[in-house]
N, C-alpha and C positions, 0 to 999 in steps of 0.2 A: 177385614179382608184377610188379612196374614191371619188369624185364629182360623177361617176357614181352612186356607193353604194348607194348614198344618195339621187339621183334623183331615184333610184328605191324603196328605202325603201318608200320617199315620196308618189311616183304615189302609193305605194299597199296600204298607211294607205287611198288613197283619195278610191282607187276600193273597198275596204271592208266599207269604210263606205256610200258608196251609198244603200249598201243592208242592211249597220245597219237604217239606215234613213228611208228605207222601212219598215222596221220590226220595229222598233218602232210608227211613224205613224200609221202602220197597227196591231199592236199586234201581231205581229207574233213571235213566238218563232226562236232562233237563235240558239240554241243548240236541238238535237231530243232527247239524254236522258233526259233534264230536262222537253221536252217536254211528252217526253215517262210518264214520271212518273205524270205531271198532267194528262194527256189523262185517264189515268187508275182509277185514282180519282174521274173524272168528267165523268166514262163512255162511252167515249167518242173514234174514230179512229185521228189517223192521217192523214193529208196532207202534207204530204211532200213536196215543192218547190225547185226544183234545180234549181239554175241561175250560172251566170257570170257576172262581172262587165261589162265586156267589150262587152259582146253580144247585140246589138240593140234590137233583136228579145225579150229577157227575158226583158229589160224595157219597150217593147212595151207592155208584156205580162202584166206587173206588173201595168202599167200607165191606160190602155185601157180595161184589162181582169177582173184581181183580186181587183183595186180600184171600180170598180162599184157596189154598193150598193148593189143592191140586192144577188150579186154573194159574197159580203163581209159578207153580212146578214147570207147567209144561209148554207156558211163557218163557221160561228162562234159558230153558232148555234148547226152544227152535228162535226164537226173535232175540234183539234187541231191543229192549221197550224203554221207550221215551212217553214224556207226557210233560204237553206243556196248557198255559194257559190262554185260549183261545185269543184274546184279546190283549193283554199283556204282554204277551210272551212275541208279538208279533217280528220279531228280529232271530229268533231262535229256532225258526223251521221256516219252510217253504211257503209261499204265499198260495200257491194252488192249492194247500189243504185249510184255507179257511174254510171254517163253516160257520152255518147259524143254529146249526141243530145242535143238541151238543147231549150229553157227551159221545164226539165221535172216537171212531177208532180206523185207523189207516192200517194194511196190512201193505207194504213195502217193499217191493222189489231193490235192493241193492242196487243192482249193477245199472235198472233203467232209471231209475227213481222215481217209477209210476206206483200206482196204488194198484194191486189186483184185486182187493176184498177190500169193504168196508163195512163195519158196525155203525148207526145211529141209532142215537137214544139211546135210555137205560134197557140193559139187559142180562135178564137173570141168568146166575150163574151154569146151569144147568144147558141154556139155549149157544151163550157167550162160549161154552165148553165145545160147544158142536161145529163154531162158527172157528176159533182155533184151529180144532181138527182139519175145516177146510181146507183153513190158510196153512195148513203144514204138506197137504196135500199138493 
Protein backbone atom coordinates (compact mmCIF):
# COMPACT_ATOMS: atom_id res chain seq x y z
CA UNK A 1 0.00 0.00 0.00
CA UNK A 2 2.76 2.72 0.89
CA UNK A 3 4.51 1.55 -2.67
CA UNK A 4 1.27 2.50 -4.15
CA UNK A 5 1.09 6.08 -2.09
CA UNK A 6 4.31 6.71 -3.42
CA UNK A 7 4.00 5.93 -6.91
CA UNK A 8 1.02 8.24 -6.99
CA UNK A 9 2.39 11.02 -4.91
CA UNK A 10 5.33 10.59 -7.49
CA UNK A 11 3.27 10.57 -10.99
CA UNK A 12 1.18 13.98 -9.52
CA UNK A 13 4.52 15.96 -8.44
CA UNK A 14 5.81 14.79 -12.34
CA UNK A 15 1.63 16.11 -13.82
CA UNK A 16 1.78 19.48 -12.04
CA UNK A 17 5.06 20.14 -12.99
CA UNK A 18 4.51 19.88 -16.72
CA UNK A 19 2.19 22.88 -16.44
CA UNK A 20 4.65 24.62 -13.96
CA UNK A 21 7.29 24.14 -16.83
CA UNK A 22 4.79 25.82 -19.13
CA UNK A 23 4.02 28.73 -17.14
CA UNK A 24 7.33 29.48 -16.35
CA UNK A 25 8.80 29.15 -19.90
CA UNK A 26 5.68 31.10 -20.94
CA UNK A 27 5.09 33.66 -18.08
CA UNK A 28 2.19 32.62 -17.25
CA UNK A 29 0.82 33.11 -13.86
CA UNK A 30 -0.09 29.92 -11.76
CA UNK A 31 -2.20 31.30 -9.18
CA UNK A 32 -5.51 33.88 -10.80
CA UNK A 33 -5.48 35.91 -7.35
CA UNK A 34 -2.11 36.89 -7.70
CA UNK A 35 -2.69 37.08 -11.02
CA UNK A 36 -6.07 39.14 -10.30
CA UNK A 37 -4.26 41.67 -8.47
CA UNK A 38 -1.41 42.36 -11.17
CA UNK A 39 -4.14 42.44 -14.12
CA UNK A 40 -5.65 45.30 -12.00
CA UNK A 41 -2.42 47.24 -11.72
CA UNK A 42 -1.36 46.92 -15.27
CA UNK A 43 -4.98 47.52 -16.57
CA UNK A 44 -5.11 44.95 -17.96
CA UNK A 45 -8.15 41.44 -18.40
CA UNK A 46 -7.47 37.98 -17.76
CA UNK A 47 -6.91 34.80 -19.64
CA UNK A 48 -7.53 32.24 -17.91
CA UNK A 49 -6.06 28.63 -19.17
CA UNK A 50 -7.72 25.53 -18.01
CA UNK A 51 -5.68 22.40 -18.66
CA UNK A 52 -4.82 18.74 -17.41
CA UNK A 53 -1.66 17.00 -17.29
CA UNK A 54 -2.84 14.33 -18.67
CA UNK A 55 -5.10 15.67 -21.58
CA UNK A 56 -3.09 15.33 -25.03
CA UNK A 57 -5.49 17.86 -26.58
CA UNK A 58 -4.40 20.86 -23.67
CA UNK A 59 -0.54 20.10 -24.59
CA UNK A 60 -1.34 20.17 -28.02
CA UNK A 61 -3.06 23.29 -27.29
CA UNK A 62 -0.27 24.82 -25.31
CA UNK A 63 2.78 23.36 -27.68
CA UNK A 64 1.10 24.30 -31.30
CA UNK A 65 -1.65 27.21 -30.06
CA UNK A 66 -0.36 29.52 -27.24
CA UNK A 67 3.68 29.03 -27.96
CA UNK A 68 3.28 30.65 -31.27
CA UNK A 69 4.57 33.98 -31.25
CA UNK A 70 2.47 36.07 -32.47
CA UNK A 71 -0.60 34.65 -30.46
CA UNK A 72 2.11 34.90 -27.38
CA UNK A 73 2.82 38.48 -28.38
CA UNK A 74 -0.50 39.82 -28.34
CA UNK A 75 -1.49 37.69 -25.11
CA UNK A 76 1.02 39.57 -23.40
CA UNK A 77 0.36 42.52 -24.44
CA UNK A 78 -3.76 42.87 -23.62
CA UNK A 79 -4.18 39.85 -20.78
CA UNK A 80 -2.72 38.62 -18.03
CA UNK A 81 -2.53 34.88 -18.60
CA UNK A 82 -2.71 32.36 -15.94
CA UNK A 83 -3.12 28.60 -16.52
CA UNK A 84 -3.88 26.43 -14.13
CA UNK A 85 -4.72 22.71 -13.73
CA UNK A 86 -8.26 21.88 -13.99
CA UNK A 87 -8.39 19.37 -11.34
CA UNK A 88 -5.37 20.00 -9.22
CA UNK A 89 -5.08 23.32 -9.11
CA UNK A 90 -8.59 23.55 -7.53
CA UNK A 91 -7.56 26.21 -4.75
CA UNK A 92 -5.75 28.47 -7.22
CA UNK A 93 -8.81 30.14 -9.08
CA UNK A 94 -12.39 30.39 -8.83
CA UNK A 95 -14.65 27.53 -8.70
CA UNK A 96 -17.19 28.91 -11.21
CA UNK A 97 -14.63 28.20 -13.94
CA UNK A 98 -14.52 24.51 -13.53
CA UNK A 99 -15.04 22.70 -16.41
CA UNK A 100 -15.01 19.24 -17.97
CA UNK A 101 -14.22 20.28 -21.45
CA UNK A 102 -10.83 21.11 -21.52
CA UNK A 103 -8.62 22.79 -22.55
CA UNK A 104 -10.74 25.90 -21.66
CA UNK A 105 -9.82 29.41 -21.92
CA UNK A 106 -11.60 32.27 -19.76
CA UNK A 107 -11.32 35.73 -21.06
CA UNK A 108 -11.86 37.87 -17.73
CA UNK A 109 -13.07 40.85 -16.84
CA UNK A 110 -10.95 42.42 -13.88
CA UNK A 111 -12.94 44.53 -12.19
CA UNK A 112 -16.45 42.11 -12.47
CA UNK A 113 -14.73 38.87 -12.27
CA UNK A 114 -17.12 37.44 -15.04
CA UNK A 115 -15.98 35.79 -18.02
CA UNK A 116 -17.06 37.76 -21.28
CA UNK A 117 -15.52 35.12 -23.96
CA UNK A 118 -14.64 31.65 -23.78
CA UNK A 119 -12.62 29.10 -25.79
CA UNK A 120 -13.27 25.19 -25.37
CA UNK A 121 -11.41 22.59 -26.68
CA UNK A 122 -8.40 22.65 -28.76
CA UNK A 123 -7.97 25.46 -31.12
CA UNK A 124 -5.78 26.04 -33.99
CA UNK A 125 -3.67 28.84 -33.92
CA UNK A 126 -5.05 30.79 -36.68
CA UNK A 127 -9.00 30.38 -35.34
CA UNK A 128 -7.42 31.06 -31.24
CA UNK A 129 -5.83 34.31 -33.06
CA UNK A 130 -9.35 35.70 -34.20
CA UNK A 131 -10.84 34.75 -30.92
CA UNK A 132 -8.01 37.08 -28.92
CA UNK A 133 -8.88 39.72 -31.28
CA UNK A 134 -12.46 39.53 -30.00
CA UNK A 135 -11.46 39.44 -26.51
CA UNK A 136 -9.29 42.66 -27.07
CA UNK A 137 -12.28 44.21 -28.55
Amino acid sequence: MKKIILLFVLISSLWSAKIDTFAQNNSYFRDYNIALKIAKEEHKNIMLVMVADFCPWCKKFERKTLNHKDIDKLVKQNFVPVIVDNYRDIDKYPKEFKTTALPTVYFIDTNTQKSFLKSTLYVKKNHFMKIIQEAIK
